[in-house]
Structure formats: C-alpha cells, structure tokens
Steps between C-alpha positions, in 0.01 A plus 500: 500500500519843274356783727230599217316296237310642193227179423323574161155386520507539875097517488489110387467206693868380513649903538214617772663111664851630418435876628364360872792285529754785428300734719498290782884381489579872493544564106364790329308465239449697146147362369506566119169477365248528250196579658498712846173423537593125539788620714296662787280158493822322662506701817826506460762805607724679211445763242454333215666534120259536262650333149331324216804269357376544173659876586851484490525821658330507791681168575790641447407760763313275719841281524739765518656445825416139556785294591293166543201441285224229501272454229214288545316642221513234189797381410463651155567816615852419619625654162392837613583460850873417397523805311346810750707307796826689615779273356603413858165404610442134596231355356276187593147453293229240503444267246326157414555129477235601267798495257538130478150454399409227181219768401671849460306793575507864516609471838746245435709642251462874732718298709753397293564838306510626858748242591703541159538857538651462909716217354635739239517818674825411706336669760536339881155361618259194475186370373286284741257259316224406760279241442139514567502790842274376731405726866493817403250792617233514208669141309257318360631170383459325795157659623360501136539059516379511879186697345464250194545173742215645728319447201522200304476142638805396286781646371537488144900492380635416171741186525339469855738780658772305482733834376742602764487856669791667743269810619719754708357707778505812487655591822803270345494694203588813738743371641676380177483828372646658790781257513560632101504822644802457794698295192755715304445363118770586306310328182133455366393119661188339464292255768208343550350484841281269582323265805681232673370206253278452257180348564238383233163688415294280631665482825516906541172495417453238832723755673293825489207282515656415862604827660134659342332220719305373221464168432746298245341515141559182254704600182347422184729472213355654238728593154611830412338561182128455721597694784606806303162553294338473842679715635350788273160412648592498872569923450182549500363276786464749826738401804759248261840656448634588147712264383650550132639223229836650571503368854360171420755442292786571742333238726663260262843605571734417779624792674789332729835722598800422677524722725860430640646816280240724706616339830831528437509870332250657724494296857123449452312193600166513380170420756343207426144521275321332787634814764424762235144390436440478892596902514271557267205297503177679703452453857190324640309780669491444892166344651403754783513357840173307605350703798429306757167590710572570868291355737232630661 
C-alpha cells in the first residue's frame, strides 16, 4: 500500500468511505475537493485541496506531488485528471456499469469518454465500473425503496421485476479500490465490480423488505410506458420517494457481471446482499426492562 493517497472528491460518499479506510490502515491521505465546506462535514482529518476540475490549474497544483491518485468524482472528468497527474502517478477512477445501458444518458456516455480517454492515454491505472453501491453513509438507494415499501401495499414493477441487479456494498467497493491501489499497472485496464450474483428486482425488493422488518409486499406487474407517467405525479405526493422515467426504464434491463476477472485481479470476494443489508438495516429500539414491584 503507497504511504500517501490524493482521493479527488474525498467529500463524497465512496471517497469520505475510501479516506476512513486509508486512515485507519495507516495511509495518508490528500483530500482534493471542491467544496471545504462539505469537507469539514466528514469529520474527517487532513488539510484539504481545494480544486474545481473544470480549473486545470489548480489541479495541476492540487496533484503536484501525488504519486497515487483516486478519483471518485465522475468518470467524465478522467480526461482532466489524466492530464494535471505527474506522468508517474498511478491512477485508479470510478466509473459505471452505467455504460452498458440500452438507454444512453448524460451519465452514460460521461463514462465512456472517461473510459476512452484512460484507454488512450497509455497511462498505468484502472477504471472500476460499480454497479448500483449500496451501504454507504448518506446512500440512498436502498433506504429511499425501504421508505417507498413502508408505503404502498404493493409494489408496482414494470415486467414484474423480473430485471436482474448485482448491487455491491460499499465496504466491498473499498476494499476493491484499495486492492487497485497496492497493484502496480503498467497499462490503463478497465473492470466492473460487482455483488456475488445477480438477483432479480422483485426478489431485492423481498430482500430489503426482509432486513427493514417490514412485511413482504406483492409485485404488481405493471408496463413501462404506465409506470413512467405516474411517476411524474408521485413527486409531488409528501413522504413517496422521487423516482424518474430514467430509472424505470433501467428496471427493464439485466444488470448481471461475472465477476471472476475482479476475483482474480484484485483477491476480492464480495459479501453477500443478504449480509450487507443486515449491516445496514435499523435496529429495533430496546424495550426497557419491566420493573418488577418489591414486596411489601
């Protein structure tokens, strides 16, 4: 493991994960970030870089010395990234199995010029491509469907939820990016990083459903092309999550990864979705002792 780590967009979700890893296995850590505001909110230790990366120059500055970098800003970004890094500099980013989607998007195609432009660059690193990050602090995919299945008697899925998902705890995420971090790339790779197996929709839906304690919730297939109007509506019912045509569509895709080039390249065997929704998932509050009345 490099002695010192500069993590663009340490004030995130996946670089404030990254940053108490690192701190805790000994690394120090150069935040580089937009906001110090948003910084400070972390708790975290560190002075941190202050660079916009639509600024090449104060990149430039805020990289300077960095011998390992980790960029968990967008993937889009990777262009300037490449170019304010010292040419020795190792280089790992985050991307998206958003890439392989059938409905391409701004984020989408962020990834893949990112992506292109590491391929291209010669330069020794890697691109992770998550799928959907479930576990950590302040994620709200998981807790956002926990809040919407508290409220509806049924759960309404186009094609009945039959899509597959591979969601990837954060805490595996971590480690994978860690594990980039003790490898010596001498070329750009690419690799997506994902759960143990895919599950379907429906049954992830049963899953959180489970470690929130509620009660399961029939699935009502109910087509796209309805959903997505009705969708528009639920933003402004009070309490139900917000839920755009964008995501309804992607619950008609299957999102299922081998994962035997992440096992193999980076040691890392995934927790299964069933022990990451357990960490997560709210405790029942204790019930106070009953005091018992002495006797007289």
């Amino acid at each position: 493991m490099p002695a010192r780590v500069h993590v663009i967009g340490a004030s995130g979700r996946s670089g404030a994960a990254l940053g108490r890893a690192l701190l805790a296995d000994g690394v120090a850590v150069v935040p580089v970030v937009r906001s110090l505001q948003r910084w400070r909110t972390t708790g975290l230790p560190g002075e941190a870089r202050v660079a916009d990366l639509e600024e090449p120059g104060a990149l430039l500055r805020a990289l300077a010395d960095a011998t390992h970098i980790v960029c968990t800003a967008h993937a889009r970004n990777a262009e300037r990234v490449i170019a304010a890094a010292p040419p020795s500099a190792q280089l790992v980013f985050l991307g998206s199995t958003r890439k392989f989607t059938r409905w391409p998007d701004a984020h989408g195609n962020g990834v893949l010029a990112g992506e292109r432009a590491l391929l291209q660059s010669g330069r020794g690193g890697i691109m992770l491509h998550p799928t959907m990050i479930y576990g950590a602090d302040g994620e709200n995919n998981v807790r956002r469907l926990a809040a919407l299945l508290r409220r509806l008697p049924v759960v309404p899925l186009p094609n009945g939820g039959r899509a597959l998902v591979q969601p990837i705890n954060q805490a595996d995420l971590t480690r994978a990016i860690k594990a980039c971090l003790r490898h010596p790339w001498d070329a750009p790779h690419s690799l997506v990083v994902a759960g143990p197996e895919a599950v379907s929709y429906r049954d992830f839906v049963a899953a959180v459903a489970r470690a929130w304690g509620l009660r399961a919730r029939p699935v009502l297939p109910v087509p796209a092309a309805l959903l997505i109007p009705l969708s528009l509506v639920t933003r402004a019912v009070p309490g139900l999550p917000d839920i755009g045509p964008a995501e309804i569509r992607r619950l008609l895709e299957d999102k299922a990864f081998d994962i035997g080039p992440m096992r193999d390249l980076l040691g890392i065997e995934p927790i299964s979705l069933e022990q990451g929704l357990a960490a997560m998932a709210p405790r029942p509050a204790a019930t106070p002792p009953r005091r018992v009345p002495r006797a007289c």
